[in-house]
MARTI-961657 format. One record per residue (C-alpha): residue number from 1; residue in three letters; chain; y, x, z. Coordinates in steps of 0.2 Angstrom, whole numbers, plus 2048, in hexadecimal, padded with zeros to 3 digits. Layout:
N
+------+------+-------+-----+-----+-----+
! resi ! resn ! chain !  yy !  xx !  zz !
+------+------+-------+-----+-----+-----+
!  NUM !  Ala !     A !   Y !   X !   Z !
...
+------+------+-------+-----+-----+-----+
//
This chain:
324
+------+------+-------+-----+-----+-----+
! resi ! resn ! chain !  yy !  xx !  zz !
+------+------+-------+-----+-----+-----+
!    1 !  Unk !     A ! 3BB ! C57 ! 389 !
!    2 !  Unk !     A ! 3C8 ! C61 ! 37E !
!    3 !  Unk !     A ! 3CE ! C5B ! 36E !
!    4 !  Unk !     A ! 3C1 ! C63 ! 364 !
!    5 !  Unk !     A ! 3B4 ! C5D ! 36F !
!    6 !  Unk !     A ! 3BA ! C4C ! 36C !
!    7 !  Unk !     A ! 3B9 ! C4D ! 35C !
!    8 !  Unk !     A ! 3A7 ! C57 ! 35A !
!    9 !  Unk !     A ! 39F ! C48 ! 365 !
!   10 !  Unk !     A ! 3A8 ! C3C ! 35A !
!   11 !  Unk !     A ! 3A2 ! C43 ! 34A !
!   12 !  Unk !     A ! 38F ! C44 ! 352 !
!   13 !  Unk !     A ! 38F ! C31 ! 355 !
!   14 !  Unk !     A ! 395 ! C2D ! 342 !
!   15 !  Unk !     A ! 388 ! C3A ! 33B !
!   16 !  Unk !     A ! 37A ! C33 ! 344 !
!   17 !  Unk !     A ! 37F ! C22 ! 340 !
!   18 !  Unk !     A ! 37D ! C28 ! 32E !
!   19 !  Unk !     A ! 36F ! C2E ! 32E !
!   20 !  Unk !     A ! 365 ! C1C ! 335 !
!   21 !  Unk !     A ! 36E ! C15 ! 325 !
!   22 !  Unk !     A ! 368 ! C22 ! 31B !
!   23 !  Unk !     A ! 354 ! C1F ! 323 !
!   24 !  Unk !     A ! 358 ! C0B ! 322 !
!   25 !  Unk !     A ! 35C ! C0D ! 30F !
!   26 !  Unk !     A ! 34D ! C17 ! 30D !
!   27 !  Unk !     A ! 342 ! C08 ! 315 !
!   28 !  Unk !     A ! 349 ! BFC ! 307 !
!   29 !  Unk !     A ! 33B ! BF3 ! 301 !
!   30 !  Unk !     A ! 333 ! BE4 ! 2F5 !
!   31 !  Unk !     A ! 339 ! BDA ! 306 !
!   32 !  Unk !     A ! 34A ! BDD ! 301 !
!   33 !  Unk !     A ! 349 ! BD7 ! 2EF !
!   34 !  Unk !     A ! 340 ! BC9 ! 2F5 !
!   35 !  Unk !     A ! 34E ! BC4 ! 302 !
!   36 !  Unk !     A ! 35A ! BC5 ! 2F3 !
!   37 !  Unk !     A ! 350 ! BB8 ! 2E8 !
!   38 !  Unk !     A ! 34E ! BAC ! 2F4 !
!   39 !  Unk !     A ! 362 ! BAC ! 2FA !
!   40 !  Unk !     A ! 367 ! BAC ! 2E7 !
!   41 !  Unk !     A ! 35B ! B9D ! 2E4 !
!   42 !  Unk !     A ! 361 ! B94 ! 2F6 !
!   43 !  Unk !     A ! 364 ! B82 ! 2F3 !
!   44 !  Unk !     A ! 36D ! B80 ! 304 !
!   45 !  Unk !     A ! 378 ! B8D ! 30D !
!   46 !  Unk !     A ! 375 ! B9D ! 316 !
!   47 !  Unk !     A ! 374 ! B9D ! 32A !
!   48 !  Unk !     A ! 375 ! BAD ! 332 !
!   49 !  Unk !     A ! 370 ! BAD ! 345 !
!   50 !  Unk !     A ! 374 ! BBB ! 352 !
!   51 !  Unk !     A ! 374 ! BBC ! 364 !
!   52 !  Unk !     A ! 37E ! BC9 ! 36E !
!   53 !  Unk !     A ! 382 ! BD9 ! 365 !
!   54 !  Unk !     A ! 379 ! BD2 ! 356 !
!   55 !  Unk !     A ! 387 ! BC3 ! 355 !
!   56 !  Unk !     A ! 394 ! BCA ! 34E !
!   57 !  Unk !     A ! 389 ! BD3 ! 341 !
!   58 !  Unk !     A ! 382 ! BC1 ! 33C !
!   59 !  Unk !     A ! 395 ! BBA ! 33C !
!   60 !  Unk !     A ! 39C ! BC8 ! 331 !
!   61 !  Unk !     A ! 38C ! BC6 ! 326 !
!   62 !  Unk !     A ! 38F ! BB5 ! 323 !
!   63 !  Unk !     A ! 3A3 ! BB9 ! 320 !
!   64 !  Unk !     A ! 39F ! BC3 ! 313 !
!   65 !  Unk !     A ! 394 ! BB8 ! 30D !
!   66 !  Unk !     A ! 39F ! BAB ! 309 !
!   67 !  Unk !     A ! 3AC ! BB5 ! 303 !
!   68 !  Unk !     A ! 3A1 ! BBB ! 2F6 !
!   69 !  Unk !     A ! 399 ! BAB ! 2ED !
!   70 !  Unk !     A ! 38C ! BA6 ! 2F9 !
!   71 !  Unk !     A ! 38E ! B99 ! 305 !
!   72 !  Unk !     A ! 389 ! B9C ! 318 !
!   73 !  Unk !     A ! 38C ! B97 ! 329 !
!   74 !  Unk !     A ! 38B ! BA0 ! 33B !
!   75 !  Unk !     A ! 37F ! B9A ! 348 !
!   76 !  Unk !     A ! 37D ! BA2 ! 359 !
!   77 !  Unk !     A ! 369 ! BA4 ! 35E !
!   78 !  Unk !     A ! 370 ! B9D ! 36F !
!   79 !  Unk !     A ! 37A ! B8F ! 36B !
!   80 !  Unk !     A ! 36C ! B89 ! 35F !
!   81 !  Unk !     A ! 360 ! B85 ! 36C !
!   82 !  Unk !     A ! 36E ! B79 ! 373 !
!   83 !  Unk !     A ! 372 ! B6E ! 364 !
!   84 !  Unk !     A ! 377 ! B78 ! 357 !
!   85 !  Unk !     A ! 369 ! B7C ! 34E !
!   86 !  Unk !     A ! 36C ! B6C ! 347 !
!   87 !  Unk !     A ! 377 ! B73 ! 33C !
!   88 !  Unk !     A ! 367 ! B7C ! 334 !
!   89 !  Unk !     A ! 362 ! B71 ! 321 !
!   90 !  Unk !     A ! 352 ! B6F ! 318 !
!   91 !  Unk !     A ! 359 ! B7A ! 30B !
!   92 !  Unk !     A ! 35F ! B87 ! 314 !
!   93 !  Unk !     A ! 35A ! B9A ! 316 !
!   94 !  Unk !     A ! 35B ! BA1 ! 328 !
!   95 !  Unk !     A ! 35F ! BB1 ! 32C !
!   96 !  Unk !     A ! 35C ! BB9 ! 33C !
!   97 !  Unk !     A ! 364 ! BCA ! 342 !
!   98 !  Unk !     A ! 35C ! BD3 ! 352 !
!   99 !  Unk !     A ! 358 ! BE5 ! 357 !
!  100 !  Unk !     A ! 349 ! BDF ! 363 !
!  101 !  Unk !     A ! 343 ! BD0 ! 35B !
!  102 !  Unk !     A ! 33F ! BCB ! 36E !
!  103 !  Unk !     A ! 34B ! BC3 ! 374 !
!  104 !  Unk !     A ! 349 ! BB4 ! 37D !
!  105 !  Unk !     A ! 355 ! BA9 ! 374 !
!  106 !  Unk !     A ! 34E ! BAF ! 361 !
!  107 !  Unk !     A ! 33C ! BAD ! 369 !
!  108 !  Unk !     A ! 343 ! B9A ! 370 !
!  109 !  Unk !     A ! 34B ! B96 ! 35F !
!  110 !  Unk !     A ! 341 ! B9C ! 353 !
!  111 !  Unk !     A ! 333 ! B8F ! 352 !
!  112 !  Unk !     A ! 341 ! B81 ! 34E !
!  113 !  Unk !     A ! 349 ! B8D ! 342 !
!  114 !  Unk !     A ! 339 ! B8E ! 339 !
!  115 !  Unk !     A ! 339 ! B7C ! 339 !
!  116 !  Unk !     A ! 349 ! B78 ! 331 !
!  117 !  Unk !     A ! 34E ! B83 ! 326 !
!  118 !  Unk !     A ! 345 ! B88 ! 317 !
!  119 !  Unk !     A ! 341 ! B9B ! 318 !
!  120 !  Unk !     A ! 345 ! BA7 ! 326 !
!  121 !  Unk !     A ! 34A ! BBA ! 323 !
!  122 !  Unk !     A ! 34B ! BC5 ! 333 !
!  123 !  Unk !     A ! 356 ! BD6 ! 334 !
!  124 !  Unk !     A ! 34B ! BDE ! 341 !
!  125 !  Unk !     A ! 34A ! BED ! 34A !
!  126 !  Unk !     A ! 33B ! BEA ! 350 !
!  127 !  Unk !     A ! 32C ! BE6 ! 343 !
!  128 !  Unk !     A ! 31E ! BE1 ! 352 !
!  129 !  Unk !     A ! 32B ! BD5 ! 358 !
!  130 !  Unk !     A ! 329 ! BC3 ! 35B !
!  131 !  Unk !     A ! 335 ! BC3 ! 350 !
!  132 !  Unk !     A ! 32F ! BCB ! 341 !
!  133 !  Unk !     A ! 31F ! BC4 ! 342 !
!  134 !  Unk !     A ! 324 ! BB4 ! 340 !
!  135 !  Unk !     A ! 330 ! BB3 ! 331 !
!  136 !  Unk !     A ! 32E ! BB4 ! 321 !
!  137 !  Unk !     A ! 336 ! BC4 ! 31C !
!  138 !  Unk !     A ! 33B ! BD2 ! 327 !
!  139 !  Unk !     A ! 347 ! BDF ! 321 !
!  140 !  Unk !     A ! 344 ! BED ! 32E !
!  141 !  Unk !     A ! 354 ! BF5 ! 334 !
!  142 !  Unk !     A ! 349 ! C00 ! 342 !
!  143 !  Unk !     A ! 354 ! C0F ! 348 !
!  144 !  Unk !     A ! 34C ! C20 ! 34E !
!  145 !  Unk !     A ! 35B ! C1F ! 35D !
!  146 !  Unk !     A ! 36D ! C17 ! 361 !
!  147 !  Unk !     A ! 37D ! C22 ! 360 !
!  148 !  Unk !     A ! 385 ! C26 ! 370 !
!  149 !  Unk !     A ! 381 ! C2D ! 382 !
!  150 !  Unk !     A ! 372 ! C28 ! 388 !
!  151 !  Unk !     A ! 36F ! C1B ! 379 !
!  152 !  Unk !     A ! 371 ! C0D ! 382 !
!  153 !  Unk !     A ! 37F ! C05 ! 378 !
!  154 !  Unk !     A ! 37B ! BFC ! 368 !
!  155 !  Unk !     A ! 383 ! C06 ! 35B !
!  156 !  Unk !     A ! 377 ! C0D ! 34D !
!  157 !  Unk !     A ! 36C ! BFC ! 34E !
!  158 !  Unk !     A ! 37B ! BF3 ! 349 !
!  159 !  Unk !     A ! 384 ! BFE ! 33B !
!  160 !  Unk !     A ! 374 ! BFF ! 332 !
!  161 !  Unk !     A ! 373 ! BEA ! 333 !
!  162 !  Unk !     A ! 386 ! BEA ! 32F !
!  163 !  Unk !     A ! 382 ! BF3 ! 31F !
!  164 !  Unk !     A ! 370 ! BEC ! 31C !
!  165 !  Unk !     A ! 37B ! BDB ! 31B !
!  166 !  Unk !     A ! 388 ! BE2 ! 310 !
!  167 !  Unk !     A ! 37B ! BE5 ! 305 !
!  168 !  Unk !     A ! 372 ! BD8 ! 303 !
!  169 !  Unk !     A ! 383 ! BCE ! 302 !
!  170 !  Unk !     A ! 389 ! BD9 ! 2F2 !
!  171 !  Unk !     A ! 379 ! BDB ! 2EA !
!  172 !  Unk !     A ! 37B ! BC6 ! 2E9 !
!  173 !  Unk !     A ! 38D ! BC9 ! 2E4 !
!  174 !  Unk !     A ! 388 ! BD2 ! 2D6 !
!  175 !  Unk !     A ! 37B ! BC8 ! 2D1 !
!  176 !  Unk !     A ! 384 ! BB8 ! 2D1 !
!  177 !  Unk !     A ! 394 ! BC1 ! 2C6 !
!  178 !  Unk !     A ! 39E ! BBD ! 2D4 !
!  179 !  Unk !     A ! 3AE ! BC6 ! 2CC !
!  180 !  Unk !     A ! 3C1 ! BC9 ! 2D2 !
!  181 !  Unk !     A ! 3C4 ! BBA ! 2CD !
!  182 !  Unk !     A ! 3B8 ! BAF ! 2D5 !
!  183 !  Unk !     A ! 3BF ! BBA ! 2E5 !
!  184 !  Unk !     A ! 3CE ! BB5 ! 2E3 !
!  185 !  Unk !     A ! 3CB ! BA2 ! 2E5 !
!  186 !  Unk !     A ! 3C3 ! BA3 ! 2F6 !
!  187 !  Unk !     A ! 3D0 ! BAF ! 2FB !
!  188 !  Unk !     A ! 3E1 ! BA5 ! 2F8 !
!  189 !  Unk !     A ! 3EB ! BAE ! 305 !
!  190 !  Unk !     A ! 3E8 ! BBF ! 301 !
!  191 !  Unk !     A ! 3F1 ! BCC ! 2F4 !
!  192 !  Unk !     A ! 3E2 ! BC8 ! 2E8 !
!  193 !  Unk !     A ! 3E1 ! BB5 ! 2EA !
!  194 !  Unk !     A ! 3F4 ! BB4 ! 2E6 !
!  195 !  Unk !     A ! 3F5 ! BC2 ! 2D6 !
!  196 !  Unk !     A ! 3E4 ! BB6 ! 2D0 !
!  197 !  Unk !     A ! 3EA ! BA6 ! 2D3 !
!  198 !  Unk !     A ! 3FC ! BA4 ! 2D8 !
!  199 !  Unk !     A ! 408 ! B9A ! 2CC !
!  200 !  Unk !     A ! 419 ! B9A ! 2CA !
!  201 !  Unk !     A ! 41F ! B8A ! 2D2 !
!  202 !  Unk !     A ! 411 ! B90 ! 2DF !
!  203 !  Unk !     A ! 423 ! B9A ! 2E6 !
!  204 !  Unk !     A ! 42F ! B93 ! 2DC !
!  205 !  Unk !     A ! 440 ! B8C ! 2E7 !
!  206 !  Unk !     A ! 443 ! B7D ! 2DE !
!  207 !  Unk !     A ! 451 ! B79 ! 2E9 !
!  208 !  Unk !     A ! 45C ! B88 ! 2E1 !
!  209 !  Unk !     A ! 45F ! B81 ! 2CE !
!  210 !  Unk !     A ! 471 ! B8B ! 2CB !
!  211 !  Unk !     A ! 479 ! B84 ! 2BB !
!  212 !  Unk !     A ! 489 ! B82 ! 2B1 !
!  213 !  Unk !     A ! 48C ! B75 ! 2A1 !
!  214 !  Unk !     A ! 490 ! B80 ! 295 !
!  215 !  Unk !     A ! 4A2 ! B7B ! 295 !
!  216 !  Unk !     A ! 4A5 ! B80 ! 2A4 !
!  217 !  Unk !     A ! 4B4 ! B8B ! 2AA !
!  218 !  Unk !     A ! 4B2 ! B9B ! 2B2 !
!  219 !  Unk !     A ! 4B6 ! B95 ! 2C3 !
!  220 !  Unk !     A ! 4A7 ! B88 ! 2C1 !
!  221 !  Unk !     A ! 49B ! B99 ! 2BC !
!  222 !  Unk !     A ! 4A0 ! BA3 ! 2CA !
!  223 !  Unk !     A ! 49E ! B97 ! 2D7 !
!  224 !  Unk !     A ! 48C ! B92 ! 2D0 !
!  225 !  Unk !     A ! 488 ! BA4 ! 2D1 !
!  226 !  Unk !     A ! 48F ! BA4 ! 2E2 !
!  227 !  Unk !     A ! 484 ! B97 ! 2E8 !
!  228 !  Unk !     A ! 473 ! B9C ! 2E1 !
!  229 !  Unk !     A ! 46C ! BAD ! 2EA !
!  230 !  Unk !     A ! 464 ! BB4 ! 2D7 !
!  231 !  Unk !     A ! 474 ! BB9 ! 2D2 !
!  232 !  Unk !     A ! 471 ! BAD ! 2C1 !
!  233 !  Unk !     A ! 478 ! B9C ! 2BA !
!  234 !  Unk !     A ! 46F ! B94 ! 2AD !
!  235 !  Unk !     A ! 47A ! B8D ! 2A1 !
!  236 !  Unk !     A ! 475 ! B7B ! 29B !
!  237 !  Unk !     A ! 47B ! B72 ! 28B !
!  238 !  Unk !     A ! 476 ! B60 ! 290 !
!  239 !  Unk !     A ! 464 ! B5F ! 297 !
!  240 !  Unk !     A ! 460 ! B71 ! 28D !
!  241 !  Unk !     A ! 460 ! B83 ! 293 !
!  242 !  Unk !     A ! 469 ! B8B ! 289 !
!  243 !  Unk !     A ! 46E ! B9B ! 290 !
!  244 !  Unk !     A ! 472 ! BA3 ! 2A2 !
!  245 !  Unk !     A ! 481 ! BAD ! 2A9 !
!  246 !  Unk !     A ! 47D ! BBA ! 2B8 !
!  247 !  Unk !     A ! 488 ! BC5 ! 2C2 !
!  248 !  Unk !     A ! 485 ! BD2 ! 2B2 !
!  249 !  Unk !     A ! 48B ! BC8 ! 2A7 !
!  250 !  Unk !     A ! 49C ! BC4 ! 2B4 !
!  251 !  Unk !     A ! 49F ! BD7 ! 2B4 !
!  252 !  Unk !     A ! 49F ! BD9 ! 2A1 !
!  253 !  Unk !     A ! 4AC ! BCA ! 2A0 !
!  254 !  Unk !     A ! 4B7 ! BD5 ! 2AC !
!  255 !  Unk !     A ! 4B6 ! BE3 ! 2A2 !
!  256 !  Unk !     A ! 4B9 ! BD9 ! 291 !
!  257 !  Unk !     A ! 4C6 ! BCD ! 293 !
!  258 !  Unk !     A ! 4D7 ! BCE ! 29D !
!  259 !  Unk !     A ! 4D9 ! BBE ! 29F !
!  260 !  Unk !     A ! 4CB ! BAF ! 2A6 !
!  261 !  Unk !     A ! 4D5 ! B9F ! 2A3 !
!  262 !  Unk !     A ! 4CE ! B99 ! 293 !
!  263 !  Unk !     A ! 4BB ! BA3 ! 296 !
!  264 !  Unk !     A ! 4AF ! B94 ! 297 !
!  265 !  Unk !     A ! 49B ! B97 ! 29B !
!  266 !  Unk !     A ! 496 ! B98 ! 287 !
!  267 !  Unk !     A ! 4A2 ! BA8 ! 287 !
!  268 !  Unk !     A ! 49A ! BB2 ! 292 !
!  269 !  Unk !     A ! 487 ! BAB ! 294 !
!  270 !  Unk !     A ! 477 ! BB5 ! 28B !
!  271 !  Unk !     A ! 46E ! BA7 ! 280 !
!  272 !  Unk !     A ! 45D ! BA5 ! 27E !
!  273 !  Unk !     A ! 456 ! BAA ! 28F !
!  274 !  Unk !     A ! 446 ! BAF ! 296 !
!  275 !  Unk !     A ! 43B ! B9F ! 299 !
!  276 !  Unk !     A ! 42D ! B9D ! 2A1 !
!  277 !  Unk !     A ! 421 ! B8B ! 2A7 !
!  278 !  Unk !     A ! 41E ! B8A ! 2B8 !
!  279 !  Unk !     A ! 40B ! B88 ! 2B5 !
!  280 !  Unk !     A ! 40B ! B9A ! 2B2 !
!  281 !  Unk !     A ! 403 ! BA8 ! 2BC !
!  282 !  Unk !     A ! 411 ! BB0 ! 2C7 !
!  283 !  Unk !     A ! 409 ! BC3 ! 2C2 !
!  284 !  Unk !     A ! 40D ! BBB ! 2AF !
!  285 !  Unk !     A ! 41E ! BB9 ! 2B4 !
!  286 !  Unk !     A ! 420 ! BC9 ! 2BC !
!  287 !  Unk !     A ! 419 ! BD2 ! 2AB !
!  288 !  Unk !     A ! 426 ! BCA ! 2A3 !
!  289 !  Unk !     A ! 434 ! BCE ! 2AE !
!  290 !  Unk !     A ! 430 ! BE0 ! 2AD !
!  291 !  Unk !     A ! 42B ! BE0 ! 29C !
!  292 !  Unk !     A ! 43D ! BDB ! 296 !
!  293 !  Unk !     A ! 444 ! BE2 ! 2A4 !
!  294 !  Unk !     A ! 44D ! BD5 ! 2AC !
!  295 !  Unk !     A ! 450 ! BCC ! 2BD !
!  296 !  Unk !     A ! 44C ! BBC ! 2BC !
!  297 !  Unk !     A ! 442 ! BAD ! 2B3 !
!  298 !  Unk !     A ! 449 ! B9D ! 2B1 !
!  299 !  Unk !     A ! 438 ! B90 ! 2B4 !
!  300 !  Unk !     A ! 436 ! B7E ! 2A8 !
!  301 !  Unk !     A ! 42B ! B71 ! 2AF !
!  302 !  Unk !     A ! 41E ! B67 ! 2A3 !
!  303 !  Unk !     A ! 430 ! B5E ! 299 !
!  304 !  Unk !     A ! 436 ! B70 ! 296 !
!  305 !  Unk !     A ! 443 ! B6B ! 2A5 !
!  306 !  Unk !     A ! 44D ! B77 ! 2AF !
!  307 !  Unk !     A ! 442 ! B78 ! 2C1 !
!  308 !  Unk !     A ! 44A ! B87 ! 2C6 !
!  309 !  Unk !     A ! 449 ! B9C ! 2C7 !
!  310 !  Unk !     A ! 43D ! BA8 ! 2CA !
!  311 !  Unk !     A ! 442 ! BB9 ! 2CE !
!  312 !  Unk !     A ! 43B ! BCD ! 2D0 !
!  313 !  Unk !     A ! 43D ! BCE ! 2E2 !
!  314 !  Unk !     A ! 435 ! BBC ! 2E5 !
!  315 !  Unk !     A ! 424 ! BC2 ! 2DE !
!  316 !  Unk !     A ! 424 ! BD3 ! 2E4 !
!  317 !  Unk !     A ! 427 ! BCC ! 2F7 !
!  318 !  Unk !     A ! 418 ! BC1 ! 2F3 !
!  319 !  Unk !     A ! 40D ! BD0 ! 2EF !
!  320 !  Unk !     A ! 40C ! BCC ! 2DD !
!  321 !  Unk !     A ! 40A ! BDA ! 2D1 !
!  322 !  Unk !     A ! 40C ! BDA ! 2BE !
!  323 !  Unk !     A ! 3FC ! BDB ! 2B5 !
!  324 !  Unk !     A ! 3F9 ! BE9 ! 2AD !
+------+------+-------+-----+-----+-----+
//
């Protein structure tokens, strides 16, 4: 095969796939609707069951699942019949995922299925299947013909169960006003998790607190700024914050005085500096930063105590972005 060939056959697979979505979505029914009511109202946790092929569809569905408001949990038709359809509660809604509805381990497992859980919903290609004859609700995903040479490999029977699922899990999502924010809590380690929910002392290095008395000589200043990796000082009278010197402010002495014996931090430091608390959201902090154009944040604990520094390339690294 030349290029264009490759890419011909390529584009033939993906428009037939297509078009059993298109006939799945057509076949939608009341069954739908009713599948939805009875996993918004489930008092116990989704369980998806697969077997082969069908598997990972079932695991993906139940990632999804979770990810998106509505507890669920993986079981493996095989691995049932061995133990761990004890997982399987009173309260909970089964759903089954298979193209035949035949097969000998959904045939073996579905009488305990039916037994311990309280409805069972199958995702069957096959509506005169042992399968769909016995559970409550059949959503039919029946394909006129799988993608590829000789259709042999399952291809169309799984996209349109992938996308059946992904309905069926957003149509709940929706229902449930499952917002950003709530997607957020269950995804801590991603980019939206952290803008949603990350704080300031979430990041903060409270083992670099630069800082000068206020009478401090400009020896003392330097090497405070020397030692931090902010490029700032923050300049206490006592306990209290009241100003900070950065590498800036350094070059602006340069410039103004000819000679540095007598300079003392209070000479050259910028009072009343940008505070922030360190309970506060870190894509807060970075709105301020930008908002007054500055570098850094110096960060008070509960007391109003110095804890340390936040800075403009700290959040950026963490994938925080100012909100808008």
């Amino acid at each position: 095969m030349n290029n264009q060939e490759i890419l011909t056959f390529a584009k033939n697979i993906i428009h037939k796939e297509v078009v059993e979505i298109q006939r799945m979505a057509e076949m939608l029914d009341d069954c739908f609707v009713e599948t939805i009511e009875l996993l918004r109202n489930c008092e116990g946790k989704v369980v998806v069951m697969g077997v082969g092929k069908n598997a990972p569809i079932a695991q993906k569905m139940v990632a999804t699942l979770n990810s998106t408001g509505t507890v669920a949990q993986f079981l493996h038709a095989g691995e049932a019949l061995h133990g761990d359809i004890g997982l399987i509660q009173k309260k909970d809604i089964c759903i089954i995922i298979s193209k035949s509805g035949n097969t000998a381990e959904i045939k073996s497992v579905l009488p305990s299925v039916k037994e311990f859980s309280a409805k069972t919903i199958a995702i069957c290609g096959n509506i005169t299947s042992y399968l769909a004859q016995h559970a409550d609700i059949v959503l039919n995903t029946t394909i006129l013909q799988e993608a590829g040479p000789e259709r042999l490999a399952p291809t169309s029977s799984t996209t349109v169960q992938l996308v059946l699922c992904d309905a069926i899990a957003m149509v709940l999502k929706k229902l449930k006003n499952f917002n950003s924010e709530d997607f957020g809590r269950v995804h801590p380690g991603g980019s939206l998790g952290k803008q949603l929910l990350l704080k300031v002392e979430d990041i903060l290095d409270g083992m670099h607190r630069p800082q000068v008395d206020i009478d401090a000589d400009i020896k003392t200043v330097i090497e405070s700024l020397s030692s931090g990796r902010f490029g700032i000082t923050v300049v206490m009278n006592k306990s209290e914050i009241v100003g900070v010197i950065t590498d800036g402010d350094l070059r602006r002495m340069l410039e103004k005085y000819s000679s540095f014996e007598h300079i003392s931090a209070r000479d050259i430091a910028t009072f009343h500096p940008k505070i922030i608390h360190k309970s506060t959201l870190a894509r807060k902090a970075l709105q301020i930063i930008n908002m007054h154009k500055i570098g850094q944040l110096i960060v008070v604990g509960d007391d109003n105590e110095y804890v340390g520094i936040i800075d403009f390339h700290g959040l950026t690294n963490e994938g925080i972005r100012a909100e808008e």
